[in-house]
C-alpha positions in Angstrom: 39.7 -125.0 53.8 37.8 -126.3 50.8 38.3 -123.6 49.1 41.9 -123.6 49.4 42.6 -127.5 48.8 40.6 -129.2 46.8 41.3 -132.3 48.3 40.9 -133.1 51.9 41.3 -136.8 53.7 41.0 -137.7 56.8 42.3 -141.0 57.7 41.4 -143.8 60.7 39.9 -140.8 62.7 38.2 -143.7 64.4 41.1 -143.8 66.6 39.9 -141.0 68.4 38.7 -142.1 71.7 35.1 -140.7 72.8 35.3 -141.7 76.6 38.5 -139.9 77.3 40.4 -136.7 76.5 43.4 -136.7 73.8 46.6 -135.3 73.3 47.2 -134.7 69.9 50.8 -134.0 68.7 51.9 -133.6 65.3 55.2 -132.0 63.2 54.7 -128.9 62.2 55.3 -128.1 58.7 52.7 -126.1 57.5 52.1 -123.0 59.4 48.6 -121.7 60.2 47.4 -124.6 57.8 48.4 -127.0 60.5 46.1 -125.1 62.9 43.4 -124.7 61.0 43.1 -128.3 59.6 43.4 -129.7 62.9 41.0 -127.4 64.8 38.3 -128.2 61.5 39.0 -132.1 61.2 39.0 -133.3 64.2 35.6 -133.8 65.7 36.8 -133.4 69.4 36.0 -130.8 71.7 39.4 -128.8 71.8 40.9 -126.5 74.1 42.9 -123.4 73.3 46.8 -123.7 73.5 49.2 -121.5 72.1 51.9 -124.1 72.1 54.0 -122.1 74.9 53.9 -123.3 78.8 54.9 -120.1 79.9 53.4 -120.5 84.0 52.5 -123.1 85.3 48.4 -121.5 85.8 48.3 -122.6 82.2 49.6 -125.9 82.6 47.2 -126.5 85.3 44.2 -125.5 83.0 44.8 -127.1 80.2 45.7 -130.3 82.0 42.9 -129.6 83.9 40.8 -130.0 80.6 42.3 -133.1 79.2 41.6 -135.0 82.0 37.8 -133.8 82.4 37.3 -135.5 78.7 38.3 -132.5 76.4 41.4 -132.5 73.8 44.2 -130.3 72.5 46.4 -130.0 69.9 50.1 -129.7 70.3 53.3 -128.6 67.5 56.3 -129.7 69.9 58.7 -129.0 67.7 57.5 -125.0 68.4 57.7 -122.9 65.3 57.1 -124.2 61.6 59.8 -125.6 59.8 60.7 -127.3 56.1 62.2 -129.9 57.0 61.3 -133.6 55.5 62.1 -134.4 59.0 60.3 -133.5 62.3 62.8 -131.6 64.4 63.8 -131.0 67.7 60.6 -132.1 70.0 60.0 -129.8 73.0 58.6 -131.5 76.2 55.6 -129.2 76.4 53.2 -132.1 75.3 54.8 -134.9 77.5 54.2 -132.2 80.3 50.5 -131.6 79.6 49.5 -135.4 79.2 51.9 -136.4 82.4 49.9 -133.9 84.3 46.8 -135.0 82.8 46.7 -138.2 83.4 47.6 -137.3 87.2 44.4 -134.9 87.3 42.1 -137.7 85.4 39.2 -139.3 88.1 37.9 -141.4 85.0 39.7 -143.0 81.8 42.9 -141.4 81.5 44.1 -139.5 78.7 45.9 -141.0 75.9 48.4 -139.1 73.1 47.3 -139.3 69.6 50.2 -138.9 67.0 48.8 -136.9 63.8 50.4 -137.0 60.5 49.6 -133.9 57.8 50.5 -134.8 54.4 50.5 -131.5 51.9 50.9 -132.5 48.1 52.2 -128.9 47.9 52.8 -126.5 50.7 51.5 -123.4 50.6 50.3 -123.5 47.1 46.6 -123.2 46.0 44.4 -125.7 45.6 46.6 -128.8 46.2 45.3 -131.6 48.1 46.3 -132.8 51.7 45.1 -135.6 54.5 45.7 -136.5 58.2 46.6 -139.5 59.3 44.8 -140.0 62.8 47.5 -142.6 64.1 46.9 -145.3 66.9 46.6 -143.7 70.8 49.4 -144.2 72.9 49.1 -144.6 76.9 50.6 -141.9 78.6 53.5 -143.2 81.1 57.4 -142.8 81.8 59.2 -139.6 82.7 59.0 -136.2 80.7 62.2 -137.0 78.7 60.9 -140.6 78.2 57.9 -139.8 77.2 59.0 -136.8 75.0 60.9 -139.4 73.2 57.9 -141.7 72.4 56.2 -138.8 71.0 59.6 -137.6 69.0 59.4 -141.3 67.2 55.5 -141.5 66.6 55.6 -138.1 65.3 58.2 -139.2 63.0 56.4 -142.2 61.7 53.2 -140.2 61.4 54.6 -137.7 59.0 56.8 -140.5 57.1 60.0 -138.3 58.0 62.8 -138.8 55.6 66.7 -137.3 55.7 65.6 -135.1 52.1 62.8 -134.2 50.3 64.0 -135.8 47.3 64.0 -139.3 49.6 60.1 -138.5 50.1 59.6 -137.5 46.4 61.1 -140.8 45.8 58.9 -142.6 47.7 56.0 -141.0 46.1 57.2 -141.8 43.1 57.7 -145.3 43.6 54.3 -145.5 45.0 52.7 -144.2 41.4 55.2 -147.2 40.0 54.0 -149.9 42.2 50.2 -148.4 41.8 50.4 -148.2 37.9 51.7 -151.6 37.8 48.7 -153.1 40.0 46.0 -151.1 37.6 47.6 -152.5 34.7 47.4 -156.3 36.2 43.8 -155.7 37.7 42.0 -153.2 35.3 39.2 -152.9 38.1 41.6 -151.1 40.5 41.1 -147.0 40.3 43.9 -145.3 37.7 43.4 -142.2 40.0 43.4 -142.9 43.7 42.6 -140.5 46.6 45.4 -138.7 48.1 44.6 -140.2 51.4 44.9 -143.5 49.6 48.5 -142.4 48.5 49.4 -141.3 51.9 48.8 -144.9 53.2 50.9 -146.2 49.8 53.3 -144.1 50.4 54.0 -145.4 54.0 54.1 -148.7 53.4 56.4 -148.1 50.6 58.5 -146.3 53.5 58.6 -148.9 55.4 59.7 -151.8 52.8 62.3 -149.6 51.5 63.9 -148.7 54.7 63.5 -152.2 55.8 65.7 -153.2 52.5 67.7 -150.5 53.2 69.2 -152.4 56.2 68.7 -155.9 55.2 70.0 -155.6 51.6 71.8 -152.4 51.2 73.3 -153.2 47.8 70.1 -154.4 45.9 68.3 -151.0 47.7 70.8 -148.8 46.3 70.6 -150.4 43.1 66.6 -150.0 43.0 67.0 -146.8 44.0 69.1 -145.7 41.3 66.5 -147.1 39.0 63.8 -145.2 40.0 65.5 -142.1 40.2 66.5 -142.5 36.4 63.4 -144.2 35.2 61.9 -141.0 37.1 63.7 -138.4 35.8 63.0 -139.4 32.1 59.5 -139.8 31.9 59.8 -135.9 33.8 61.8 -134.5 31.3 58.9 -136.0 28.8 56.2 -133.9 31.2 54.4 -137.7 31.9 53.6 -139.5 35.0 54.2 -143.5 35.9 50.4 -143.6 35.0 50.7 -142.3 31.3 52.5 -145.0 30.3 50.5 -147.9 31.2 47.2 -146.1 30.6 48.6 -145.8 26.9 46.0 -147.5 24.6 47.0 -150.3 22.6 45.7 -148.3 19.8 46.3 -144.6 19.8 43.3 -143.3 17.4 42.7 -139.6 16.3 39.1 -140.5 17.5 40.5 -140.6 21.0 41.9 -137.3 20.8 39.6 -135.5 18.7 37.0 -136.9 21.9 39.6 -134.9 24.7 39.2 -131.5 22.4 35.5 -131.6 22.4 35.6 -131.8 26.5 38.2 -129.2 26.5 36.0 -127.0 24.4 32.7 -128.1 26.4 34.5 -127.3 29.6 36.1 -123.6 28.5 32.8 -122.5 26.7 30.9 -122.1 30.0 33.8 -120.0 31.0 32.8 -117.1 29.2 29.7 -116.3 30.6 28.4 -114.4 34.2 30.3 -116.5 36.4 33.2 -115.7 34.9 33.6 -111.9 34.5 32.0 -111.8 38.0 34.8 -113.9 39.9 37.6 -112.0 37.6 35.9 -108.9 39.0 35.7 -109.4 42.5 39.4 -111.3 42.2 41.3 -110.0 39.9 42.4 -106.3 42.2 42.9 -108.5 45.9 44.6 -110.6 44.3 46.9 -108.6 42.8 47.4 -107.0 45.2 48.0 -109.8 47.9 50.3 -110.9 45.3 52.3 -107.5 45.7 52.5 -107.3 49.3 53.6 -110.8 49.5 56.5 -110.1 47.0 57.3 -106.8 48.7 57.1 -108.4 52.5 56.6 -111.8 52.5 59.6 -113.0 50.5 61.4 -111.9 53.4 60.2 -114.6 55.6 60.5 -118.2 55.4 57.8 -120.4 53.1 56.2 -121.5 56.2 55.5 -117.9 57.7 55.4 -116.5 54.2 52.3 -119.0 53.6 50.5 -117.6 56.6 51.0 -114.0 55.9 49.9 -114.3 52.1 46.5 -116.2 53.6 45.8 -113.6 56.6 46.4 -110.7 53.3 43.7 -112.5 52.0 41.5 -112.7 54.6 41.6 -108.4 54.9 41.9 -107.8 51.3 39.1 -110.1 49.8 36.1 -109.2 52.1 36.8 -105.3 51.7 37.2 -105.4 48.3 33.8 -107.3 47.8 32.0 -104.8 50.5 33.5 -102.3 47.5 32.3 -104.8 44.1 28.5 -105.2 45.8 28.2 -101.8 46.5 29.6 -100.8 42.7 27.2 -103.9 41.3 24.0 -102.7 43.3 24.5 -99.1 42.3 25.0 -100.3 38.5 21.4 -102.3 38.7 19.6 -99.6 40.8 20.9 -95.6 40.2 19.6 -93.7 37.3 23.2 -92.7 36.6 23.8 -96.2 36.0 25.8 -96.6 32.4 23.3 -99.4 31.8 20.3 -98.1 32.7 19.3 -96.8 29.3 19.0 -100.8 28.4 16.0 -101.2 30.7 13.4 -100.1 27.8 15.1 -102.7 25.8 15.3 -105.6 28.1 12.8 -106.9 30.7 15.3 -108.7 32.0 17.0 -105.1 33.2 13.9 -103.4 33.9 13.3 -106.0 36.2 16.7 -105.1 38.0 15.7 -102.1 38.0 12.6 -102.4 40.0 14.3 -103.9 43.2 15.3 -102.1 45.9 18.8 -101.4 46.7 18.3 -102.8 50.4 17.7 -106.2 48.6 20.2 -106.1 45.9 23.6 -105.3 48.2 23.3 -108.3 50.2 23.0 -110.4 47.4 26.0 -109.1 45.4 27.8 -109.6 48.8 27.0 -113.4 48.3 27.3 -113.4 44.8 30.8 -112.1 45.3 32.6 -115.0 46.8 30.4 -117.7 45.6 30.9 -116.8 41.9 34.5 -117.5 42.4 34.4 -120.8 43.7 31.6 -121.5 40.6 34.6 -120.5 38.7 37.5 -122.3 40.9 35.2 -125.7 39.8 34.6 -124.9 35.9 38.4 -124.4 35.8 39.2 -127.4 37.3 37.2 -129.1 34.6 38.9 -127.2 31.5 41.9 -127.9 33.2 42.1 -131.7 33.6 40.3 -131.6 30.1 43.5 -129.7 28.8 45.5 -132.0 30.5 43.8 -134.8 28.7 43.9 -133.5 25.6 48.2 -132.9 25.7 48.3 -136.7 27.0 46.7 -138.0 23.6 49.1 -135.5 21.8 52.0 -137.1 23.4 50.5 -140.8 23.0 50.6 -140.0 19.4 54.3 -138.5 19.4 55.9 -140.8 17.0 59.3 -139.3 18.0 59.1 -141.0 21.2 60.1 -144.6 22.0 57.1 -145.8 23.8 57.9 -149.5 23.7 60.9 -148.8 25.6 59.1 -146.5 28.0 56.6 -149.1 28.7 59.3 -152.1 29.1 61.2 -150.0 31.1 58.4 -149.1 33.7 57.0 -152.6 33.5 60.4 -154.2 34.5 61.7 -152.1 37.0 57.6 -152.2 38.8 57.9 -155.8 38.7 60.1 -155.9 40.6 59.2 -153.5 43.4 55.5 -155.1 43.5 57.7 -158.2 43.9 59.4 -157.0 46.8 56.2 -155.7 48.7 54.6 -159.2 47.7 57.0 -160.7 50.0 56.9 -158.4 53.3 54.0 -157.9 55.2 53.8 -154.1 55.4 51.5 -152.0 57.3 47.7 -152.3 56.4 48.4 -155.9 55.6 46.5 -158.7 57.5 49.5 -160.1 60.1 50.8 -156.6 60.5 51.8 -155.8 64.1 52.2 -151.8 65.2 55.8 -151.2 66.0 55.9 -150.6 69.8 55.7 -146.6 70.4 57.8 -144.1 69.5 59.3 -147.2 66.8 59.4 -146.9 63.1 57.6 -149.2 60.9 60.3 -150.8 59.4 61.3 -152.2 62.9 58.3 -154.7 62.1 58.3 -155.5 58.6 58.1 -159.5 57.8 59.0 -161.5 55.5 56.1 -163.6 54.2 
């Protein structure tokens, strides 16, 4: 999981009880991502569930866990989906915790809404976080209960009608944050994801709480943002470009981002390198074909977790293969290199060792000099990124005055409007009861 994202958050996981056993329940939008971040992060003792009550036996034994103080994780909503929306819930969670709680001799279970927040689904080394929500007692009948977890999974997961609502509320977000740098320079210019999950929710929860009590100056803010969005896009910049801008735009500044572009690329020509492009380069091409040939017939959710499971039988194989082609390189008298060894010590010295010694650690050189290299291209890559940024800040073509007055106005007045409600994380905020939205109990200051 590290290796895939390169961000990972975990949020409030002291919510987790350690004197009971949980029911977790969460939407289900990312496939076997959803499984295997769950089963990783939290730091519960789990037991196994499919996500199918098929016989009652298996009711009875994973109840029977719960209640002795263990935990499982449950997708009610039963296959993956891409919705921005959790769907349809099933009653197979209500079921186990019900039963559960009847089976408990000690403290009795509680449900644990989860939210999983992906920056990008499915796509290599993007960032995610789960949001470990309040516990909820478990009580009521199936249906009622079902319902509780239908609204809490729904407010876990920030649920909107269209992805483009939830783009926009990341996007204000990056507004409203930009702004708050600019007035207090101490604040982070970059936050955490997990920080931008929690931003992002309580900008949810003001602008669906406007929604209702002011649909007309809503709409109207709305169609602000989605402009003001859409042309800072078109100019490839982010809310935070333009108030990061320097006052003075000197060629020192970007003559400084090419040296640590150049800095970062020039250790990318060396061992680490040509060994991760040669135990990468051949799986990954051809994971790459087998997902265009088979997986583009599935949906992106199943698509996501064939390409990974490719990986996971092409990758090892094929650096069983590279170690054993690398150790018979270093160690065979046939070896294309091995005239070199009168010329370098460094060679005769690979020579010398023992096959038995060498394999196993070309097996471990294999994997690990890929993630070296995942790390150096991270840095030439935010050092690029720098470096285009300073290009742009110089662009003369562009009118950056109007960009800036633009942003500045129309984040003044969103901060103004979250100045004025108590949203959640503020001090006076109340939880909406469960299976309630937040907006339900947004204030007015």
């Amino acid at each position: 999981m590290t290796t895939w994202f390169r961000e990972i958050d975990v949020i409030d996981d002291d919510n987790i009880p350690s004197d009971r056993g949980s029911v977790f329940v969460s939407w289900h939008s990312g496939g076997l991502f959803d499984k295997m971040l769950t089963q990783n992060l939290l730091n519960v003792e789990l037991v196994y569930f499919d996500g199918n009550l098929d016989e009652q036996d298996e009711l009875e034994q994973v109840a029977s866990a719960v209640s002795s103080g263990k935990s499982v994780v449950v997708f009610p909503e039963g296959e993956s989906h891409d919705s921005p929306r959790a769907i349809d819930v099933k009653d197979c969670a209500a079921r186990i915790a019900l039963r559960s709680k009847e089976l408990s001799q000690g403290f009795p279970p509680v449900v644990i809404p989860i939210g999983i927040h992906y920056s990008q689904r499915f796509r290599f080394r993007e960032r995610v976080a789960l949001t470990i929500e309040r516990p909820i007692e478990i009580s009521g009948t199936v249906d009622e209960l079902s319902a509780v977890i239908a609204g809490e999974i729904s407010r876990a997961s920030l649920s909107s009608d269209e992805w483009k609502d939830r783009e926009l509320i990341w996007k204000a977000r990056s507004i409203i944050h930009a702004e708050r740098v600019r007035r207090d320079p101490d604040l982070e210019l970059r936050t955490s994801y997990g920080e931008g999950v929690i931003g992002a929710r309580r900008v949810r929860a003001a602008w669906e709480w406007l929604a209702i009590e002011d649909p007309d100056k809503c709409k109207s803010l709305e169609s602000r943002t989605r402009t003001h969005m859409s042309e800072i896009r078109n100019l490839g910049l982010e809310p935070r470009h333009i108030d990061a801008r320097p006052e003075s735009v000197t060629l020192r500044g970007f003559i400084n981002s090419i040296w640590w572009w150049l800095f970062a690329w020039s250790f990318m020509l060396g061992f680490v390198t040509w060994s991760a492009m040669l135990g990468s380069i051949l799986p990954y091409a051809l994971t790459t074909l087998v997902d265009r040939k088979i997986g583009c017939r599935m949906d992106s959710a199943k698509r996501g977790a064939f390409k990974l499971h490719t990986a996971f039988v092409l990758y090892p194989i094929w650096w069983l293969i590279a170690a054993s082609l690398f150790t018979w390189v270093l160690v065979s008298d046939q070896s294309p290199i091995a005239f070199l060894a009168k010329y370098s010590l460094t060679i005769d010295f690979l020579f010398s060792i023992p096959a038995f010694a060498i394999f196993p650690i070309m097996i471990w050189w294999m994997p690990t000099s890929a993630k070296l290299q995942i790390k150096l291209y991270t840095k030439g890559t935010l050092a690029w990124r720098r470096m285009r940024l300073w290009v742009k800040w110089r662009d003369r073509s562009l009118d950056w005055d109007a960009l800036v007055s633009s942003q500045r106005k129309l984040a003044a007045d969103l901060v103004a409007i979250g100045d004025n409600l108590i949203l959640p994380g503020d001090q006076g905020w109340i939880d909406p009861e469960p299976g309630k939205d937040d907006h339900t109990m947004v204030k007015i200051r």
